[in-house]
N, C-alpha and C positions, 0 to 999 in steps of 0.2 A: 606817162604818155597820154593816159583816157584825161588825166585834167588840162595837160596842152591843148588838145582837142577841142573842151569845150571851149578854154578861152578863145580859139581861132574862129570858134562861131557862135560865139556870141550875140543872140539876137538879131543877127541881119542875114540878108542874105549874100551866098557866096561872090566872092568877083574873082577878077583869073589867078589875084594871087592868093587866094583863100582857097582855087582849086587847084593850084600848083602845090602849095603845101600840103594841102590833104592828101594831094597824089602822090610827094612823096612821103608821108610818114604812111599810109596806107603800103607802100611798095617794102619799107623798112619791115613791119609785120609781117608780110606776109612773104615777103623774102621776094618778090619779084623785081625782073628787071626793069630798070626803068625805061628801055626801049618797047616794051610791052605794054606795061598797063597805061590805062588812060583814062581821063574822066571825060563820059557823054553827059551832056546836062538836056533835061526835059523842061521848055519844048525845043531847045535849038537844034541839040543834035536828032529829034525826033521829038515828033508832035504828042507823042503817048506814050506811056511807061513801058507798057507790054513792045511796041518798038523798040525803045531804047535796051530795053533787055534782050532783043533778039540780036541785036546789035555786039552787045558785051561780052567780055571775056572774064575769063576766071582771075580776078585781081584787078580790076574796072571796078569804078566808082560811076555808080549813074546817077545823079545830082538835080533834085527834081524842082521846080520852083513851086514858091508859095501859090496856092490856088483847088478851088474841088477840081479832081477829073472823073470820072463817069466811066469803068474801067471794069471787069470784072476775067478769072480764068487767067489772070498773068501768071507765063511761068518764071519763076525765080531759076537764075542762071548760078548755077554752082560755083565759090569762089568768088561773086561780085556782091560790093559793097551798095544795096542801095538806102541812100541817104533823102531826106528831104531838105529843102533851103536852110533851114536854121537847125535841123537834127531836134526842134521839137513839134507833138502834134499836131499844134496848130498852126502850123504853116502848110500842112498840103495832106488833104482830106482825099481821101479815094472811097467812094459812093458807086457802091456794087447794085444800088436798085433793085436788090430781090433776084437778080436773072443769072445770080454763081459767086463761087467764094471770090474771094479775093487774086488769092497764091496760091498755085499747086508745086508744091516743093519736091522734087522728085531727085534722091540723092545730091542733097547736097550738103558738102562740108561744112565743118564749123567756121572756116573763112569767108562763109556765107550770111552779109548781117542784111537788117532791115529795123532804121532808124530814125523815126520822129514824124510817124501816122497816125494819120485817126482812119480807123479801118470801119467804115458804117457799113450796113444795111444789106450784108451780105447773106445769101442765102442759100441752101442746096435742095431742091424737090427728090421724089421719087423715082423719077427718069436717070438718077444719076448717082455715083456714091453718095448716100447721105450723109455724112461726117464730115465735119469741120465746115463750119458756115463761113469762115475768114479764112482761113489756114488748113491744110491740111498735110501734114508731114510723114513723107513715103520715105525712110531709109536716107530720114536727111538731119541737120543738126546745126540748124539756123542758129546765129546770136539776133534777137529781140530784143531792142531795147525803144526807151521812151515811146509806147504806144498806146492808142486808145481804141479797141473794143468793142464796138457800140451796136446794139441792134443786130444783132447775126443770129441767125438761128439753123438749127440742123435736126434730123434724129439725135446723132450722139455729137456730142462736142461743138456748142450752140456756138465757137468764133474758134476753139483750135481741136484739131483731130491729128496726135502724133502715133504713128505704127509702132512695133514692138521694136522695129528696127532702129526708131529714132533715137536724140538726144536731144533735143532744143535749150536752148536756155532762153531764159525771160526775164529782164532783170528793168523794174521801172516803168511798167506798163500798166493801165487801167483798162480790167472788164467789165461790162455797163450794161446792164440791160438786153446781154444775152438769153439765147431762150434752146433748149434742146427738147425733143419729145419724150426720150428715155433719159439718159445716161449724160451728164456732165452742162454743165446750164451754160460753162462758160468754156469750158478747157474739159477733153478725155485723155487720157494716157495708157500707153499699154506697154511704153520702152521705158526709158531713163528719161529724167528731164528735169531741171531745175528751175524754180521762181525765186525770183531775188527781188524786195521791194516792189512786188507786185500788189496792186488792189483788186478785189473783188466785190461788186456791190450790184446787189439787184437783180441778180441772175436767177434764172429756175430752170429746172431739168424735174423728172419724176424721180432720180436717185441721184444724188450729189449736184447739188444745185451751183453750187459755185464749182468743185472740182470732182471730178469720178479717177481715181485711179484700177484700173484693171487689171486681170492677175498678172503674172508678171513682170510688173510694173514694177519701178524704182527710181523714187522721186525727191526730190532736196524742198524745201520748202522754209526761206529765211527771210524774216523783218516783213513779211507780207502779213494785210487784213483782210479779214472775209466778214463783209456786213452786210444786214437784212435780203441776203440769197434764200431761197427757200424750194423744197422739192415736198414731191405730192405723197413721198414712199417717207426718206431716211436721208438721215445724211444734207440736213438744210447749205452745211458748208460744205462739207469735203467726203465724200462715200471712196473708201479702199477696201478693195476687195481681194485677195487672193496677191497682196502686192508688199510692199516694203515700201516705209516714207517715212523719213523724218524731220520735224517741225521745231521752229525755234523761233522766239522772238516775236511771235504771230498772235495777231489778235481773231476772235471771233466773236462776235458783237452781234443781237439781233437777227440774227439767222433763226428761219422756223424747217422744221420736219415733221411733216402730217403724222406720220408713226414713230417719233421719238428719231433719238439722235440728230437731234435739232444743232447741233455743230458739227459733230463728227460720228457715224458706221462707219464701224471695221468689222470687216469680216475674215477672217481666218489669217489676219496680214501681224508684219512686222510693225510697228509702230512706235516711233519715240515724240513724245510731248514734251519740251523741253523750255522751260523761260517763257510760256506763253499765259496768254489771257481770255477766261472764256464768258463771256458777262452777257445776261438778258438774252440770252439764246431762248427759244420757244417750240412747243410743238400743241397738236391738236389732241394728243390723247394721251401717252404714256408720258411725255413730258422729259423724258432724260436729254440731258446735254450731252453725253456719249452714251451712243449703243453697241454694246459689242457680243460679237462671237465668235466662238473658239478662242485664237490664241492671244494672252492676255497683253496688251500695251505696257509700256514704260511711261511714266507721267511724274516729271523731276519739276520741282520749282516753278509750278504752275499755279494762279489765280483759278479757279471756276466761284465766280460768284452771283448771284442776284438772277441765276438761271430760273425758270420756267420748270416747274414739278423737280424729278430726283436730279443726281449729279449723273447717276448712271444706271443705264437699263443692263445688266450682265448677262447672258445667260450661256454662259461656262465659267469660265477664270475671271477673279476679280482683278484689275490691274493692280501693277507696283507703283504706290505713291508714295514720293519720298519728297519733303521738304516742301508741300503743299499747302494753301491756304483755300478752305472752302467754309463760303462763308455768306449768309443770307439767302442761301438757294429754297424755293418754295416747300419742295419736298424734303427739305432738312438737308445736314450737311455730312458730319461722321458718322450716320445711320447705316439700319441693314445693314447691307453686306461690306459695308466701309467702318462699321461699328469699331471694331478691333485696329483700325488703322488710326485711329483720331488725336490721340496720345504719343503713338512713334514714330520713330525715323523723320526727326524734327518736321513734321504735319502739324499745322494749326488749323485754327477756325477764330479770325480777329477780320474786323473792320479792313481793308486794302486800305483804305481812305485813297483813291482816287482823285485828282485833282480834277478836270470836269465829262467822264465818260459821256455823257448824254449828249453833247456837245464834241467827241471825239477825241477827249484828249485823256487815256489811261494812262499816262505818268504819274506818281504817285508825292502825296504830302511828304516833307522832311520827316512826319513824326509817323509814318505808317508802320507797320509793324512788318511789312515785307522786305523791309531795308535791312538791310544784314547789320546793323550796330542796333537795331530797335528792335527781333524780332525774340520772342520771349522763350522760344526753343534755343536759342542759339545757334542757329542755323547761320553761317556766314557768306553764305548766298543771297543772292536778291532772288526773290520770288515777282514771277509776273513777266509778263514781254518787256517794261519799260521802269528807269529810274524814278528818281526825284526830279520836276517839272513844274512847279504850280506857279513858280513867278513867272514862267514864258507863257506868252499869249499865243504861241504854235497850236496846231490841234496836233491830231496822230504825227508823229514824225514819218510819214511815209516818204516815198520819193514823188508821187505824183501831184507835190506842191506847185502850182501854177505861178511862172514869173514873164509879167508882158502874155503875149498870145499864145505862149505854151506852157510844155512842162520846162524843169529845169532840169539842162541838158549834161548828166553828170557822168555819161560815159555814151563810150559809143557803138559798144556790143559787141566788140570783134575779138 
């Protein structure tokens, strides 16, 4: 059904029967009748978005065309689909100006999506909840897809702030250049929430520069990368605290943390690392690519290489590495307190051979020794976020690959 979708909007924008279709495979999901829902389109049916949605009803499509609008404090109507002309970024930019977030989501279902924006320049003062500079998610559980992130800033959660109550999902969306004062540079969490093929790049917060998850928090984290984010504390990509998340598939790349944990803090939390890659992470003093305390991580099939001083700053429980390659980090690799691990539970320390990291693209050489026919533990896993790759000229395989004036529109969040 999401790749019917894309093909029906395929790079143009909508005409009536591009909105007759969408209305009804929209009314098919979502079980409504068709004498009900309907598609408003921005400007006909209403000159502004925040109109068009006062407008709408739960299972409504409001259909905005290509163009910036100058918008800020729209409320997201629970139940309605809002879509942009093509379903990607760059066809219709909403420019918050500094003067409020973007969305205030206030209970709304997961039949609640928002699909193919560039969310710029949003922001929240002292005069008002400071959290979430773009988004702020009250006891709601938006689908997010194809978005961009740009310039938002807050106390916590510099473009999204979701409640304990929330659920969001995020699946294909770039954060840019977000900025928080404490706690989360791009994204805070304190409920449930999933990122799927999301980017993070260039964000800062003082603790978890790209993501902060909060205590009882529990959060999905898959095929997403976190590069050159950085915080003033810990935690340059991702700070969990008091929470549960697990990561798969994920790169961290270039991320710095003034006091170590230059990729990832975890504090007292649930943790699985799984399939991922941690390379050229950085910090200003202790230098670890993970910092943790208290309860110890799971870390299965993971690269950490070419990091910035140790692999790991501990100060409780050493984590469980199983089928790991650590290898060229500054501070050595099977050392201290990972001494005893270096030799078992099929863990190596060889070359990844990377086909061209520095340039984005951590797929690995045929002859790498993290490919499970090459790797000299016998380990029949592949280690690392990503395959064999060096003859394609792709970078990251992320989803925020640009084709024509956006992203490529590979679902549509609902």
């Amino acid at each position: 059904m999401l790749d019917i979708l894309s093909e029906i909007k395929k790079g143009a924008t909508f005409n009536w029967l591009h909105s007759l279709v969408a209305t009804l495979i929209l009314c098919f999901m979502l079980g409504a009748p068709l004498s009900q829902a309907k598609t408003l389109s921005v400007p006909e049916s209403s000159p502004t978005i925040k109109g068009a949605l006062i407008k709408a009803k739960a299972g409504d499509i409001v259909l905005v065309s290509c163009g910036t609008y100058y918008e800020h404090s729209i409320r997201m109507k629970p139940g309605v689909a809002l879509w942009s002309g093509t379903l990607q970024p760059g066809c219709v930019t909403i420019d918050a100006q500094g003067k409020g977030r973007h969305f205030i989501m206030d209970n709304a279902d997961s039949n609640t999506a928002v699909v193919g924006f560039t969310l710029l320049g949003g922001q929240v003062d002292d005069t008002e909840q400071n959290q979430g500079g773009s988004i702020i998610c009250r006891n709601s559980s938006p689908r997010i897809s194809n978005c961009v992130f740009k310039d938002n800033t807050a106390k916590s959660g510099g473009a999204i702030f979701a409640d304990q109550t929330s659920d969001p999902l995020f699946a294909n969306c770039l954060f840019e250049n977000n900025k928080a004062l404490t706690t989360g540079g791009a994204a805070q969490c304190q409920g449930k929430a999933v990122f799927r093929q999301c980017a993070f790049e260039n964000n800062l917060g003082l603790m978890g520069g790209g993501l902060a998850l909060m205590p009882g928090s529990n959060v999905l984290i898959r095929g997403c990368t976190l590069e050159n984010n950085a915080s003033g504390n810990t935690g340059g990509g991702l700070h969990v605290r008091k929470a549960r998340c697990e990561i798969s598939h994920s790169i961290f790349a270039g991320n710095w943390g003034g006091l170590g944990g230059s990729a990832l803090s975890i504090v007292d939390s649930e943790l699985i690392l799984n399939h991922c890659t941690l390379y050229k992470n950085m910090a200003e003093s202790v230098g670890a690519a993970m910092a943790i305390q208290g309860q110890s991580p799971q870390v299965r099939n993971c690269i950490i290489a070419f990091n910035q001083g140790s692999v790991l700053r501990a100060d409780s429980e050493v984590p469980t590495f199983r089928g790991c390659n650590l290898f060229g980090n500054e501070g050595g690799d099977w050392v201290e307190n990972l001494r005893s691990l270096g030799n078992k539970y099929d863990n190596i320390s060889k070359d990844p051979m990377f086909c061209a990291p520095d340039f984005g693209n951590f797929n690995l050489n045929n002859s790498s020794p993290c490919l499970p026919g090459n790797n000299p533990s016998g380990n029949k896993g592949l280690i690392g976020a990503f395959g064999p790759g060096c003859a394609s000229a792709d970078n990251i395989p992320r989803q925020e690959q640009k084709v024509g004036s956006g992203f490529r529109a590979v679902q549509a969040g609902l």
